[in-house]
DRENKOLSE-383992 format. One record per atom (N, C-alpha, C): x, y, z; residue in three letters. Coordinates in steps of 0.05 Angstrom, whole numbers, plus 5000, padded with zeros to 4 digits. Layout:
XYZala/...
//
This chain:
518537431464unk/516837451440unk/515637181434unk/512937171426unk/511536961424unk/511636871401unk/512836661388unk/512936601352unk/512136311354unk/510136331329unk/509036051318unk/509736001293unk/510035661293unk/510635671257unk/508335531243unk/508435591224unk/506835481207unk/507235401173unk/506835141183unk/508834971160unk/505434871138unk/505834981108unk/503534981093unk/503734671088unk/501734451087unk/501234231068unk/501934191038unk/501034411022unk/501234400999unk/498434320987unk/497734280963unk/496934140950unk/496433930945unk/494933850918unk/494433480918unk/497333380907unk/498933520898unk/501733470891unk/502533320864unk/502033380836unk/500633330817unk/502233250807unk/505033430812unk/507633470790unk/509533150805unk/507833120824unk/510332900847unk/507732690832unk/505732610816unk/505332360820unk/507232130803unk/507231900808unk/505631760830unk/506031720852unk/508631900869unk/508931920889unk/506331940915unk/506032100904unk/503132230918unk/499632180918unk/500331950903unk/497431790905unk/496631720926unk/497931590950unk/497631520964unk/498231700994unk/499631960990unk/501032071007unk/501632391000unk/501232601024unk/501532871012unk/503732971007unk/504333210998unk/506633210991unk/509233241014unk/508533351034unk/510733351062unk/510433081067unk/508832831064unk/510232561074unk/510932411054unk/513432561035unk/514132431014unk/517232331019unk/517732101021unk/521332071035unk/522332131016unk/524932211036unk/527232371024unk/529632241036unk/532332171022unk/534732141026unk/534831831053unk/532431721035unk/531931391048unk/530831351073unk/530531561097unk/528631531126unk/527731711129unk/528031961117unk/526732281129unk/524032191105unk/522332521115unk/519932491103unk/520732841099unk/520532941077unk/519733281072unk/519233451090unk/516933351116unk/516833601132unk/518233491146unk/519633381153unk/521533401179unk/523833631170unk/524933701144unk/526033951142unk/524834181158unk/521934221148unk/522134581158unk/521334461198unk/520234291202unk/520034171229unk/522334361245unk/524334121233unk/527834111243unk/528434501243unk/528234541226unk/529534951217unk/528135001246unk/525135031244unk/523735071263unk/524734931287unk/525034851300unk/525634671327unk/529134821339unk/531134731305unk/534034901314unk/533535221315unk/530835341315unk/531435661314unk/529935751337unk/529235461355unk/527535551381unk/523935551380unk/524035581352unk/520735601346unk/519535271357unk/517735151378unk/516734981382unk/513734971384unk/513335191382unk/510035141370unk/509035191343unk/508434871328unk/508534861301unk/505634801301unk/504634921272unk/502134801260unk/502234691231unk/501734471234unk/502034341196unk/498834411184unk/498334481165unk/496134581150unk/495834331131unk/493334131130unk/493633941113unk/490733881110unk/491233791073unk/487433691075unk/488533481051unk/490633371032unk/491333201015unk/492032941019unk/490632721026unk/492132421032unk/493632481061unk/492432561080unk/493832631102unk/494432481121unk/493032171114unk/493631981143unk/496631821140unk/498331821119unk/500831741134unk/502931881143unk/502632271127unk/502732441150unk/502332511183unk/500332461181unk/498732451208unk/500332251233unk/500331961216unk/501931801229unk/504531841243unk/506031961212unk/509532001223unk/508832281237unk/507632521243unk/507832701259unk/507632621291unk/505232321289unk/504032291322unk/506232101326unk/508032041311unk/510131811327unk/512831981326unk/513032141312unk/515732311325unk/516632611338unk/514332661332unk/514633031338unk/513633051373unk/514332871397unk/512832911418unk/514833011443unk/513933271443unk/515233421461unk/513933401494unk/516233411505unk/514933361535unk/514533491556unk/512733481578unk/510933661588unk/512433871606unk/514633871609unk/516334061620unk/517834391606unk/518434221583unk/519734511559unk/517634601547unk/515134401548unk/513534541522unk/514134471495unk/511134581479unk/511934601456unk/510134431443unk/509534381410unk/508434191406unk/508234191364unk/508233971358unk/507634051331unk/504533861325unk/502334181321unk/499634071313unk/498434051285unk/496433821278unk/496433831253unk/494233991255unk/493034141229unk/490334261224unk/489634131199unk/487134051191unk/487033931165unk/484734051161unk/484034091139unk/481134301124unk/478934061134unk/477034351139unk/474334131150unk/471534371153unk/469334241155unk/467634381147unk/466434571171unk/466834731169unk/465134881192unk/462335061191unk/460935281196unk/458935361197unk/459135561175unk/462735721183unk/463335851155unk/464535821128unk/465035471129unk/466335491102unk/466135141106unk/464335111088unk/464634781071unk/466534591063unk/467534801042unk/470034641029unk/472534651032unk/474134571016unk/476534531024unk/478334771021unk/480834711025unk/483435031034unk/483335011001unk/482835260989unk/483235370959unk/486235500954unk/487435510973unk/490835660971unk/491935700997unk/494535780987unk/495935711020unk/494535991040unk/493436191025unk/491736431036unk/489636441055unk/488136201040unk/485736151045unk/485935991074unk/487835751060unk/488635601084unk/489335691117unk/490535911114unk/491836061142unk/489736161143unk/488536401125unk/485336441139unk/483536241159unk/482836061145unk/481235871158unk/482435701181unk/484635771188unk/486235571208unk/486235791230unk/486436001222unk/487336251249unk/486836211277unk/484636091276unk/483236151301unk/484435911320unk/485835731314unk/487535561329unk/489935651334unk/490635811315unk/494335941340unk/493736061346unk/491436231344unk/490936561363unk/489936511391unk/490036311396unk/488436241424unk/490036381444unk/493236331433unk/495536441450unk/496636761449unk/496036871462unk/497137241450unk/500737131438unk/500037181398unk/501737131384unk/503037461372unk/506437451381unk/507437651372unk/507737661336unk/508737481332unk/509937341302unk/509337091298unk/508737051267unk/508536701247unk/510436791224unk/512236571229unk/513136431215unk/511836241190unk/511636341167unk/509436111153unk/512135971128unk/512235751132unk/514235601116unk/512135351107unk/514535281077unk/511935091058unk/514334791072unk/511234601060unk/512334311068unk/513834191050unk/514934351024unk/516034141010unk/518434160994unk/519634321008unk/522634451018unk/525634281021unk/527634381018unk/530534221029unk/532734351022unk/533334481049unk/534534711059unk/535634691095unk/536634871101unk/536934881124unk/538135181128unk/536335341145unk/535635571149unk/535935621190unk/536935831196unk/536335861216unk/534236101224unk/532335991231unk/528836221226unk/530536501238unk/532436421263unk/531636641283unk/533236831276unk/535736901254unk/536437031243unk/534337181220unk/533037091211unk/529637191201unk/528337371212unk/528037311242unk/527237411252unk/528137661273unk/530837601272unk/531937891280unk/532338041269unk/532538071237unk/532638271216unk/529638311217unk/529238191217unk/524738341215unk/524738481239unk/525538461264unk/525838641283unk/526938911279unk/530338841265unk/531139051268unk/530639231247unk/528439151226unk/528639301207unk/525939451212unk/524339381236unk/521939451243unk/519439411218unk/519839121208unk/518639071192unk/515138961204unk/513738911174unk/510538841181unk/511238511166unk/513138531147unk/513338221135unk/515438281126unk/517038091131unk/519737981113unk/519237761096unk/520337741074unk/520437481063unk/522437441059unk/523537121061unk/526537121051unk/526637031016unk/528437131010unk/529937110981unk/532136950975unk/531136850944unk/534936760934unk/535836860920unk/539136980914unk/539037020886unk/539136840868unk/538236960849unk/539236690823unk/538836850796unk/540336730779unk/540836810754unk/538736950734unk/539337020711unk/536737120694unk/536236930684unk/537336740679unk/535636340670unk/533536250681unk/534036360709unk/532036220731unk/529636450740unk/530536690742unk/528836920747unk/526836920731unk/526136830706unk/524136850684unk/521436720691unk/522536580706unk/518936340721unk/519336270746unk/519836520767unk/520136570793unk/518336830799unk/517836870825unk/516437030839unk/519437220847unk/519737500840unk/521837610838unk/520837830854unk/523037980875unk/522838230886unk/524838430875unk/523238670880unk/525338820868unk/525439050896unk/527739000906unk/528039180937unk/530539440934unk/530039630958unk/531739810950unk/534439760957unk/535240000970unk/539240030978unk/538639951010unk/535639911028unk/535239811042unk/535139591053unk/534239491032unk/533539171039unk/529539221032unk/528639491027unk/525639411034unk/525039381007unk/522239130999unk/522139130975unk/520339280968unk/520239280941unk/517839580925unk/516639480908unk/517839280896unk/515439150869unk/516038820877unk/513838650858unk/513638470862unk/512138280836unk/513938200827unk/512938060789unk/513037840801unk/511337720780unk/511137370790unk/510837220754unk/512937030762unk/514137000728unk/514237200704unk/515737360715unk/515937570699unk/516937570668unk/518437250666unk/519137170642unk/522937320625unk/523537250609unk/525837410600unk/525037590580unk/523637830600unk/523138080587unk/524038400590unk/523338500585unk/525038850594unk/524338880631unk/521638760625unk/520438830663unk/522538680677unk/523638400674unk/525138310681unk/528638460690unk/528638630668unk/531738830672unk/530539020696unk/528039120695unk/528739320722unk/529039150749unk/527538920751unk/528138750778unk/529838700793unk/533138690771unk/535238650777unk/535638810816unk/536938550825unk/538538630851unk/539738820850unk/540239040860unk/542439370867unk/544739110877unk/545839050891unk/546438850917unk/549738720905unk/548538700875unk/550038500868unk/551738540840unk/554438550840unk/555438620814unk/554738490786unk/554538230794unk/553638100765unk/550438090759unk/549237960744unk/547037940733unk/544137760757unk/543937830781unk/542437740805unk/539937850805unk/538337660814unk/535937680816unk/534637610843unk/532337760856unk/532237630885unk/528637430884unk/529537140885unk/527537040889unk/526136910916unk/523137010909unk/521636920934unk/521636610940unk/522636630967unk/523036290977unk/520336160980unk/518136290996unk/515636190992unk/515636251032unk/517836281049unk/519036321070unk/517536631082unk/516136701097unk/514936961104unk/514736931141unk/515437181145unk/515637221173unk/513237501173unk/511237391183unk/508637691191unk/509237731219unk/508238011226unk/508138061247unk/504637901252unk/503137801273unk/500737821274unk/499037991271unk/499338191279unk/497038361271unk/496138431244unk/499038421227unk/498838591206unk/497938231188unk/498238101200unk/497037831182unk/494037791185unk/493137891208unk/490337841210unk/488038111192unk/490038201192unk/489138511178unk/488938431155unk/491038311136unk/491038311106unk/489938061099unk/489237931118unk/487637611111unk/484637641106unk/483437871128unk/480837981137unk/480538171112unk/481838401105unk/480538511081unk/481438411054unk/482538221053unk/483938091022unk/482337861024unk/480237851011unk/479437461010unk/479837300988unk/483337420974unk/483737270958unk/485836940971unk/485936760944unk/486636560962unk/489536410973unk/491436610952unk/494136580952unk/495736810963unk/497836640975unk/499736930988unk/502437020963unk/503036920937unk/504637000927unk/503437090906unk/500937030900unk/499237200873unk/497637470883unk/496537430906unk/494137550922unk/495937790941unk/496037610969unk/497137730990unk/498737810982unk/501037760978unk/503837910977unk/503438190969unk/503138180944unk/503038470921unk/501838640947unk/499038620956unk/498038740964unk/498038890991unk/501138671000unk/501838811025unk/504938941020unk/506238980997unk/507439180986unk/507239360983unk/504539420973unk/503339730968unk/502739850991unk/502439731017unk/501639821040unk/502639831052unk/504139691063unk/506539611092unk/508639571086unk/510939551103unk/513239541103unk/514839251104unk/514739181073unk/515738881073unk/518538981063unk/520038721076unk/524038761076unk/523938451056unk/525838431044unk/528038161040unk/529638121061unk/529637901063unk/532037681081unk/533137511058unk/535737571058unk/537537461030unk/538537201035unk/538536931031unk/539236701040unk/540436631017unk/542936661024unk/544736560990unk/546936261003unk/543836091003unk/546135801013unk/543635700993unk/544035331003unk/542935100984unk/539735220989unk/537735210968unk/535435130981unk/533935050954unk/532834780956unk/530534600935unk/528334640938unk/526334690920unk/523934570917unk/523734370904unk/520934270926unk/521333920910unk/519133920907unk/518734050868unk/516534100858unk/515533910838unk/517133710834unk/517633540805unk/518233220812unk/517732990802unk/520132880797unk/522032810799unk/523433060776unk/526033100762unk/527333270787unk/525933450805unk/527633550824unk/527933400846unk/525833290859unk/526133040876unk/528232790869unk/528032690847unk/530832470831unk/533532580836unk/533732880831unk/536633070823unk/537533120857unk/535533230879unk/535633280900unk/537033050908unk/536032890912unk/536632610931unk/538832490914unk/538832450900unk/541632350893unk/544832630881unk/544032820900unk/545732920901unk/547032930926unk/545132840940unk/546432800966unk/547532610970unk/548732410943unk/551332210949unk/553632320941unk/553732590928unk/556132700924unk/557832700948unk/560632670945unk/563732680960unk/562732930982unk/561233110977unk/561133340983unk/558933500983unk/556233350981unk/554033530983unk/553933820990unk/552233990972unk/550534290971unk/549734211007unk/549034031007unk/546034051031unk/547133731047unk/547433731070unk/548233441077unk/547433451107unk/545733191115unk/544533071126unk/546833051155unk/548533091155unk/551033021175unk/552133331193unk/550333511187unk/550833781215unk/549233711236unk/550933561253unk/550033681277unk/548733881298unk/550034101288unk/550034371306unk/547634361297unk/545634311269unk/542734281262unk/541734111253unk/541133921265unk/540633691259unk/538233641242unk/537333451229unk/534633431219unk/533433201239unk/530833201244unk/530233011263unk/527532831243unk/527332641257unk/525032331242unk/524932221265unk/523032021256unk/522131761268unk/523331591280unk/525731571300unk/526331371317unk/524731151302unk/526230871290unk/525030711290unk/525930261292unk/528930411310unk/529730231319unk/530729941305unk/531630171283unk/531129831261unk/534729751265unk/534829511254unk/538629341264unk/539229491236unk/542429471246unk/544129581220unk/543429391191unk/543929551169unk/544129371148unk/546329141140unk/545629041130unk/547928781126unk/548128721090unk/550828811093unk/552428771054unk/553728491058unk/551828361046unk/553227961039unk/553728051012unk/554228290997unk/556228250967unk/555528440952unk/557228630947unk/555728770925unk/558029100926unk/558029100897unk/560329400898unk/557629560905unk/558529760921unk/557129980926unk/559330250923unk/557630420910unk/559530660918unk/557430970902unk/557831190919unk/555531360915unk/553831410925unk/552631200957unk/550331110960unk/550231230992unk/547431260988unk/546731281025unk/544830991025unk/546030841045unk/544230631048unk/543630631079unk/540630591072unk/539330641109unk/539330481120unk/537930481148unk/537930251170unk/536529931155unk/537629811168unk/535229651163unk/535929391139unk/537029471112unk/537829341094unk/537729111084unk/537828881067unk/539528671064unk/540328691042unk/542828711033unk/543228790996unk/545728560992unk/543828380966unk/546028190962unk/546828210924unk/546728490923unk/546228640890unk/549528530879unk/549928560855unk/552728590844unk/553628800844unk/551829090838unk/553529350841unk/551129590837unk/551629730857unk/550229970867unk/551230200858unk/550230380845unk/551730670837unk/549730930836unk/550931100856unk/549531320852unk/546431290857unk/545831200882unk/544131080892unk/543031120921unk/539831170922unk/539331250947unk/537930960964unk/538830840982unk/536330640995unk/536130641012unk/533530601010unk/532230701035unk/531030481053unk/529830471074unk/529430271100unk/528730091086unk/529829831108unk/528629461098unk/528629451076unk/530929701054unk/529729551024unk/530929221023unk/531629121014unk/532428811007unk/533028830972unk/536228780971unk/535728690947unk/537328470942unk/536028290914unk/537628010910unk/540727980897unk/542027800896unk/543327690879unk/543827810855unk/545827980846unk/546628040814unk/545628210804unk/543928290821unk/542128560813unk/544028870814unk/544029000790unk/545329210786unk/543229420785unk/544029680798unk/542829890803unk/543630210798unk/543630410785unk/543730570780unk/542630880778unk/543831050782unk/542131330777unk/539031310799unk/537731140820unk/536131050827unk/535731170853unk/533031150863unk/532431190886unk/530630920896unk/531130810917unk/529630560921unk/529530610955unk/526030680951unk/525030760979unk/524930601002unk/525430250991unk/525430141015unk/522329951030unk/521529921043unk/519629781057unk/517729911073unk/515729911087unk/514829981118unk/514529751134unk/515729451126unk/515429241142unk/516528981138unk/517828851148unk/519828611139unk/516528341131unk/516728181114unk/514927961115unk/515727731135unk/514627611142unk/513527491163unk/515327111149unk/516727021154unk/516626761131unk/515026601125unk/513126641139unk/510726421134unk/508926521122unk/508326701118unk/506826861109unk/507727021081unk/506326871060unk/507426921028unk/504427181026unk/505827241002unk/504427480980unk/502327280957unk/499827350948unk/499327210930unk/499927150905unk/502727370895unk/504127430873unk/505227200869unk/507127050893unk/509226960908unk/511527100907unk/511627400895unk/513227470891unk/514327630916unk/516627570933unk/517227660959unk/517728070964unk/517428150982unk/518528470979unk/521128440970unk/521228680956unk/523828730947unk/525128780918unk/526828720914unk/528228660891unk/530828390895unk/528728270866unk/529427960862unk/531827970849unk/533127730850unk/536327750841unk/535927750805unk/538527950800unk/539227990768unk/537828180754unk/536728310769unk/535028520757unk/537228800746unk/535928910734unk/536629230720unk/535829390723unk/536629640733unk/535029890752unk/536530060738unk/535430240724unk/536730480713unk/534830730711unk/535531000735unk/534431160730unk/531831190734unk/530931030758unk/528930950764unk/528331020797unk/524731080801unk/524731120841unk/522930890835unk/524230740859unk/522430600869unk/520830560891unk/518130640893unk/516630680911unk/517130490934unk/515430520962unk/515230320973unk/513730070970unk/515229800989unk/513029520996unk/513429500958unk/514229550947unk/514329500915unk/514829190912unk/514228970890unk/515028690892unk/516228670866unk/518828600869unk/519928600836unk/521828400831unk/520628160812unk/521627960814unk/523127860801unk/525427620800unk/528027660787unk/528327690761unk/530727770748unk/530327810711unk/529428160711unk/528428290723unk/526728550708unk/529428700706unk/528428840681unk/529729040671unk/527729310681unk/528829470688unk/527129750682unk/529429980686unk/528030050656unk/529030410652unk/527130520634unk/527130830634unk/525931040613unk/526930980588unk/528530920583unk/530330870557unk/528630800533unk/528630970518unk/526230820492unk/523030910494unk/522531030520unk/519630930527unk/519131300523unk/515731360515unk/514331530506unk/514531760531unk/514632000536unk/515332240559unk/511732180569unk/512132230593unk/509232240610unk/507431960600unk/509031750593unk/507131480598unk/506031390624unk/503931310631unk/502731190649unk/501130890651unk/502430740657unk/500930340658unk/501330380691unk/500130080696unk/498930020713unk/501929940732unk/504229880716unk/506029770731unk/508730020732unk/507930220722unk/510830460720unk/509530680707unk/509930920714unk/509931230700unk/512531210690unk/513031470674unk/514831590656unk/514431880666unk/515331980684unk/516132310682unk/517932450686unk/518732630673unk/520432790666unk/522532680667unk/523132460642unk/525132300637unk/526132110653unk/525732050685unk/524231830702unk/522831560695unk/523731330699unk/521231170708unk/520331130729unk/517831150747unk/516931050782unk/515730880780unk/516230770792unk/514730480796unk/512730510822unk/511330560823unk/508130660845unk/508730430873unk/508030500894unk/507930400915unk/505930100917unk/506930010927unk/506129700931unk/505629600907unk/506329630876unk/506229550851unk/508229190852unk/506828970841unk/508228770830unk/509428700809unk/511728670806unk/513028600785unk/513428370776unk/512328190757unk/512327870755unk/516527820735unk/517627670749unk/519927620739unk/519827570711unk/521827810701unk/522427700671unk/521827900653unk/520328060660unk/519628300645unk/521128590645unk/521528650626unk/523128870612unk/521629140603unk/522129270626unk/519629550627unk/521329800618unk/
//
């Protein structure tokens, strides 16, 4: 059987800025050296699927970059992960209007191959799924589309894309934020003794045909507003029930909560299975080196130099560098893309990194960031959704923007 995946771009990524000013939302790091799409990559790769397509038209060149330096499969097994990025052709000008539209206008690059099944998974995900169990229930259920599901509570069901399936597994209706209302009570899971709800992962396994069918007479532009509903009424769509970890990293506040939960004793989701590994960028950097500092809570990546007083509950990430006395907290600190040179100063003078004695609370810190000794920064005190030139405020967060300077002494 011939299966392709297809991993969506996303959006301009609105809810992630200022993450995403500079970068789309799948090349957003995660847990200090991964980047977002190397999740559904990785799912894809451990379930045998090796012919990937990334769908992208948002800030796509340092995407572009980390795909052409690590995803290269070699000429013997096959395989390959290609990017597609929106572009103008004879039939369509502008840019991908939804993830609908998007696979529309991309088609004609996986079909080159006689395709049995796609796999269409989003880029901005963190989970770990094995597709090909997906896909043997869509077999055996002699399905046209599966989608997979989670349960989750009636808290959460209220501003979710919800299925309501039978004693089969096949679904029959399909509400999308249905809210905490009466429509909400019929949705309820059969499945489940307590109060369950089955939500759409965003995760869809089509047969091809029946994808090129509902893409061709539907020219609407989304598959969970548009498509879906409309291939309910018609065809034979199933649930696939996935009742393990799985994030969207739609926010912020879920990106902040994600990643620093993965310093727990015991992570939902942890970076350390083998049998499925997540794969990145080979990038050869020397171990980090601790000249002083309590740490505890923390994933600290390759690369390092941390000469802090005390680290807690803390993600860091490559070549970050930090000084002398500097205490850190509740934090994500992304780290570098390049060691400086010693001869070669900043016009700030303020060196990469973080300068000794500083205060970090509850704070991401972007990359190549310059923050120099004395700063304080936290949300604490400060107005919800502020934006200056040197830090946002969202969703109770402060970020400090990528390659931003911090002049020593200031209290943000």
């Amino acid at each position: 059987m011939n299966v392709v995946g297809l991993i969506l771009g996303g959006g301009a990524g609105s809810r992630l800025q200022p993450l995403t000013q500079e970068r789309s939302k799948p090349a957003v790091p995660i847990a200090g050296k991964y980047r977002l799409v190397d999740i559904p990559i990785s799912n894809c790769i451990n379930s045998g699927i090796r012919k990937i397509f990334l769908l992208t038209q948002f800030n796509s060149v340092s995407l572009h970059q980390h795909i052409g330096t690590t995803f290269r499969f070699d000429q013997f097994s096959g395989g390959h992960v290609r990017i597609l990025a929106a572009e103008q052709t004879p039939d369509s000008e502008g840019w991908f209007q939804g993830t609908a539209d998007a696979v529309r206008r991309s088609m004609r690059y996986f079909t080159e191959e006689s395709v049995d099944l796609v796999v269409i998974l989003s880029g901005d995900q963190l989970y770990r799924m094995d597709l090909q169990s997906v896909i043997d229930s869509h077999v055996a259920h002699g399905a046209d589309l599966t989608i997979s599901t989670k349960p989750v509570g009636r808290e959460e069901a209220g501003s979710l894309g919800i299925m309501q399936v039978d004693e089969t597994g096949k679904i029959v209706n399909f509400s999308e934020k249905p809210g905490d209302t009466s429509k909400l009570d019929e949705l309820r899971a059969p499945l489940y003794e307590d109060e369950r709800y089955l939500a759409s992962m965003g995760i869809y396994v089509f047969n091809m045909d029946v994808l090129k069918n509902l893409l061709c007479k539907n020219d609407e532009s989304d598959f969970g507003k548009h498509i879906i509903p409309d291939a309910i009424k018609s065809h034979n769509v199933y649930s696939y029930i996935f009742d393990d970890y799985w994030e969207d990293i739609g926010s912020i506040r879920s990106f902040w909560a994600a990643n620093l939960a993965l310093t727990d004793a015991l992570p939902s989701f942890s970076f350390y299975d083998m049998a499925s590994p997540i794969y990145t960028r080979m990038r050869y950097l020397p171990p980090s080196k601790i000249n002083g500092c309590d740490l505890s809570r923390c994933l600290l990546s390759e690369g390092c130099i941390i000469s802090g007083k005390r680290i807690d509950h803390a993600v860091i990430g490559l070549r970050a560098l930090v000084g002398e006395g500097t205490e850190i907290d509740d934090s994500i600190v992304m780290g570098a893309d390049y060691y400086e040179h010693g001869e070669i100063k900043h016009e700030s003078g303020i060196p990469l990194g973080i300068g000794q004695d500083c205060i970090i609370k509850q704070a991401i810190i972007d990359k190549n960031a310059r923050i120099g000794d004395g700063v304080v920064i936290s949300p604490e005190g400060k107005p919800a959704d502020e934006m200056t030139d040197l830090y946002w405020i969202r969703d109770g967060i402060i970020v400090i923007p990528k390659s931003t300077v911090i002049p020593s002494g200031i209290v943000l």
